[in-house]
Structure formats: C-alpha cells, structure tokens
KOLNUKE-393050 format. One record per residue (C-alpha): residue in three letters; x, z, y. Coordinates in pm, 1 decimal. Example, Ala and Ser with C-alpha at 12.3 -4.5 7.8 and 13.67 -1.06 7.14 Angstrom:
2
<rec residu="ALA" c1="1230.0" c3="780.0" c2="-450.0"/>
<rec residu="SER" c1="1367.0" c3="714.0" c2="-106.0"/>
***
This chain:
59
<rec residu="UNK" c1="12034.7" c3="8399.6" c2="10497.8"/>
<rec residu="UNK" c1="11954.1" c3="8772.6" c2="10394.2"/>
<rec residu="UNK" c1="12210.8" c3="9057.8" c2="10559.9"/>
<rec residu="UNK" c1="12434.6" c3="9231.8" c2="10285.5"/>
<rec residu="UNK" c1="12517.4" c3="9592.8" c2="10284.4"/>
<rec residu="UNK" c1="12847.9" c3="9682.6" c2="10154.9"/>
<rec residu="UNK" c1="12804.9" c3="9978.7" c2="9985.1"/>
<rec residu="UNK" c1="13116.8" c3="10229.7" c2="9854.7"/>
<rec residu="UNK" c1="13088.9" c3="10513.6" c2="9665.3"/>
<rec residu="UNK" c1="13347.5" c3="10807.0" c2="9818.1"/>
<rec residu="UNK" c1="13215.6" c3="11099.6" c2="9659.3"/>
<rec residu="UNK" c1="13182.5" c3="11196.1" c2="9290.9"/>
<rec residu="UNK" c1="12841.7" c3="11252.8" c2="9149.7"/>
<rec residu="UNK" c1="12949.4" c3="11497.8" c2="8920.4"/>
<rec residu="UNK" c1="12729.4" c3="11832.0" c2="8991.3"/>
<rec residu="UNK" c1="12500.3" c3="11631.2" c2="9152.2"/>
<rec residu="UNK" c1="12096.5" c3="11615.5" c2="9064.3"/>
<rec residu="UNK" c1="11992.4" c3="11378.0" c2="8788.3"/>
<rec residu="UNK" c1="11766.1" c3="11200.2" c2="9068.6"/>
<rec residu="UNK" c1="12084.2" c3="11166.1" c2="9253.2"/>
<rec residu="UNK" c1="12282.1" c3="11014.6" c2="8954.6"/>
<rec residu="UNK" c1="11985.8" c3="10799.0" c2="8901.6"/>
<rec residu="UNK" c1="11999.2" c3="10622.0" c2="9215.2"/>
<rec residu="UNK" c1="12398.9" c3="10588.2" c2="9227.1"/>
<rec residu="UNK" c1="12375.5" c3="10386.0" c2="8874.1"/>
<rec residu="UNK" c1="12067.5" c3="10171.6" c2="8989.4"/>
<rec residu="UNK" c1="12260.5" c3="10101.0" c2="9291.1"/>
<rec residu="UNK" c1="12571.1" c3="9987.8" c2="9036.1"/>
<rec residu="UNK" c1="12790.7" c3="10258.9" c2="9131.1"/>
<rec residu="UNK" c1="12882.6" c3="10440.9" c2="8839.1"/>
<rec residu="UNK" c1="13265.4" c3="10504.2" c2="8905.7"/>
<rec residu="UNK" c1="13430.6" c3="10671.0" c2="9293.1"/>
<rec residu="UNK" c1="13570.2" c3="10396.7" c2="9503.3"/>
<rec residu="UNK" c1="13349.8" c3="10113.4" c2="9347.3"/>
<rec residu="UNK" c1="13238.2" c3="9905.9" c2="9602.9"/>
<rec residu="UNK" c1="12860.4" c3="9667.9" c2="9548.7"/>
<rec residu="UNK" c1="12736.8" c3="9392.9" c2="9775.8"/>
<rec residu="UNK" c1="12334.2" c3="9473.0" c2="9806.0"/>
<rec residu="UNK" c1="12059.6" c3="9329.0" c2="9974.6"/>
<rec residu="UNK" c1="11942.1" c3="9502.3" c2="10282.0"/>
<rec residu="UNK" c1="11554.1" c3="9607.4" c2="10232.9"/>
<rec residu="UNK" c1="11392.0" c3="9887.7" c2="10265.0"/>
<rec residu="UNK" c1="11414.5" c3="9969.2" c2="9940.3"/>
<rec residu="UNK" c1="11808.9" c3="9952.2" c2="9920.2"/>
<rec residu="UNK" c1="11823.5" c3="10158.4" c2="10249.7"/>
<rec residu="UNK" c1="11649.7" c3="10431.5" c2="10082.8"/>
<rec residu="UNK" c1="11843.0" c3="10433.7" c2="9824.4"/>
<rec residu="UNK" c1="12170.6" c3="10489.3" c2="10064.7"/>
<rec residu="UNK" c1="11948.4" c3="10752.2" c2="10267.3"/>
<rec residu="UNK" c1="11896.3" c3="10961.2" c2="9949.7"/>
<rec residu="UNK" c1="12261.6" c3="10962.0" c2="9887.3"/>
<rec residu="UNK" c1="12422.3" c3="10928.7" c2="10186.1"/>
<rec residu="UNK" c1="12650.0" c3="11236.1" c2="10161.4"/>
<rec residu="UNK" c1="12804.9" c3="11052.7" c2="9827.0"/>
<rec residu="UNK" c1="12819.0" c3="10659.6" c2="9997.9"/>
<rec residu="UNK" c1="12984.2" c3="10476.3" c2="10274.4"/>
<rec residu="UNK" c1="12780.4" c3="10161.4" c2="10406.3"/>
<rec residu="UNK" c1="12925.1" c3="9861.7" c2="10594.8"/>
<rec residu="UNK" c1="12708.3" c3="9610.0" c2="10723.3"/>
***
C-alpha cells in the first residue's frame, strides 16, 4: 500500500505568484483550511516544497 500525505492549506494564496496559485489548485486546494489526501511521490513532494510557507503536511 502507497503512503498518503495529508496535505492542509493554512495560508491564503491571495498575493501570491501565479506559479504558486498554480500548484495550490493542481494540488486541489483552492479554499484556506481545505484539507487533500495525496500520494507521496516525488512529484507531490515538490509540489509541497514549492509551497511550503502556504501548506501543512501530515504523514
């Protein structure tokens, strides 16, 4: 069975870069305090690195 990241989003992305905004609503996060089950690759966990400041992760 895969590991799941538990993903949060605490901070707004309003005033944030378009590549950031881009990555929060691929991720499914589109609204503060949403919370999305993801996959953990590599791919996911550079996602969360790029936007780290915004996110809270739980493994």
């Amino acid at each position: 069975m895969q590991d799941k990241l538990k993903v949060t989003l605490i901070r707004s992305h309003i005033g944030k870069p378009a590549s950031h905004r881009a990555v929060l609503n691929g991720m499914g996060l589109n609204k503060r305090l949403k919370t999305v089950t993801l996959p953990d690759t590599p791919e996911t966990r550079g996602m969360i690195y790029k936007v780290q400041h915004l996110v809270k992760v739980e493994e």
